[in-house]
Each structure stands twice: as C-alpha cells, then as structure tokens.
N, C-alpha and C positions, 0 to 999 in steps of 0.2 A: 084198473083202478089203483087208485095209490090210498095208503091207510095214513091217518097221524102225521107224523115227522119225515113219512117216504119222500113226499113229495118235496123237500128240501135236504135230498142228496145230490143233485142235480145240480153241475155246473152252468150257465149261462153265457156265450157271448151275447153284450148287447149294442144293436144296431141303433144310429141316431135315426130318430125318427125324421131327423129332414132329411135324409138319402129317401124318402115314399113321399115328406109332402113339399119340396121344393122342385118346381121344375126346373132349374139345373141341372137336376138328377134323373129326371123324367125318362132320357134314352139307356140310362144302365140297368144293366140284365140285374135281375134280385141274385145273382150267383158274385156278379162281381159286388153287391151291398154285401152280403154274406163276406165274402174272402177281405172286402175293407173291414168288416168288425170283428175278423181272424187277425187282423192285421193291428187294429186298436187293444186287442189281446193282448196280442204278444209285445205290443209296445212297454206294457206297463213291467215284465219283464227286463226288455233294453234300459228302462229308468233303474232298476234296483240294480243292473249289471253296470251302471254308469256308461250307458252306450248315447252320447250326450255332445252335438260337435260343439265346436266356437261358437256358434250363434245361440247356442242351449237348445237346439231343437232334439228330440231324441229319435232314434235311427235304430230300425230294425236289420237284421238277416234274414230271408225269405229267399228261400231256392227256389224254382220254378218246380225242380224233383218234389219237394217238400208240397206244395201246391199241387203240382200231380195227383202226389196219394194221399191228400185231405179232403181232394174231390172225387177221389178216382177218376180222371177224365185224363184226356189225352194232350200231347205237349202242343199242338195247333191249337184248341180250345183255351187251354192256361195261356198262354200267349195273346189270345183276345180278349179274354176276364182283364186280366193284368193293361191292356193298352186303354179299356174303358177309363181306369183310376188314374192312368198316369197321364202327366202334364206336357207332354206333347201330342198326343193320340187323344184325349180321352180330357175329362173332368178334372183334370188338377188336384184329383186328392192324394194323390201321390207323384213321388219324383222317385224315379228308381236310377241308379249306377250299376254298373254291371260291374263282379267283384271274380272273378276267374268264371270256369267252363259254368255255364248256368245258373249262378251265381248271384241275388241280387241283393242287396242293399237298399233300403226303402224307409 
C-alpha cells in the first residue's frame, strides 16, 4: 500500500500507447516497447546535453553493456530487442551506428 504523497515518489518511463494499439507494432516483444520508452528517456537528456545533428534530430548513446544490465538479460537476447526498433531488421523506430567496441549511437 502506498499512504498520501508515497505514491508520487515514483519515477515513470512512458510508453506511447501506439507501440499496443497500432499494428505496425503488433510483432514487437513488450521488452523491446519497454527498452524504446528507456530510449525516449534518455533522449530528453541528449536534448539538454545538445546531442542534436544537422538535421536537428536528437541522438542518444546506448551501449548494448548498458542494455544488458537494465535488463539483466544476456548479449544474444539485447541484440534481438535492439534489431525489433532498428530500421533495417525491425520497425524503424530506430536507426542505430555503431560508435567503437559495443558501442551504439541511436
């Protein structure tokens, strides 16, 4: 039970709810919705740090390590979360570059 004011100590990420009701999205696991609204997170971070290219889109750092132990899951699984979002593999919700050893840019 939460008393009073407890229950707004609690951080949120929040998923859009068209990753549940647009089929577009219909084949991604609720872990890669999950790790996209980790990713919508930490964007808002990249904006305050001016992580910002030429086109004004804003761009994260997300390691696969980092992904590992936010899931705790293992580097084959984080690798197929990640190929759901990405725009060759996966639903175009993301484009990732590879940025050194395991390294990605997103």
């Amino acid at each position: 039970f939460y008393y009073e004011n407890e229950s707004e100590q609690f951080v949120f990420y929040r998923i859009p709810k068209l990753l549940f009701t647009d089929a577009r999205f219909s084949r991604i696991s609720t872990d890669a919705k999950l790790l996209y609204a980790i990713f919508l997170d930490r964007m808002s971070l990249s904006r305050k740090n001016g992580w910002v290219d030429d086109d004004k889109r804003v761009y994260i750092y997300f390691s696969v390590k980092e992904i590992m132990a936010r899931f705790n899951i293992a580097s084959e699984k984080c690798t197929k979360i990640i190929s759901e979002l990405d725009d060759l593999k996966g639903c175009g919700l993301i484009h990732k570059k590879r940025q050194g050893q395991n390294n990605h840019l997103l």
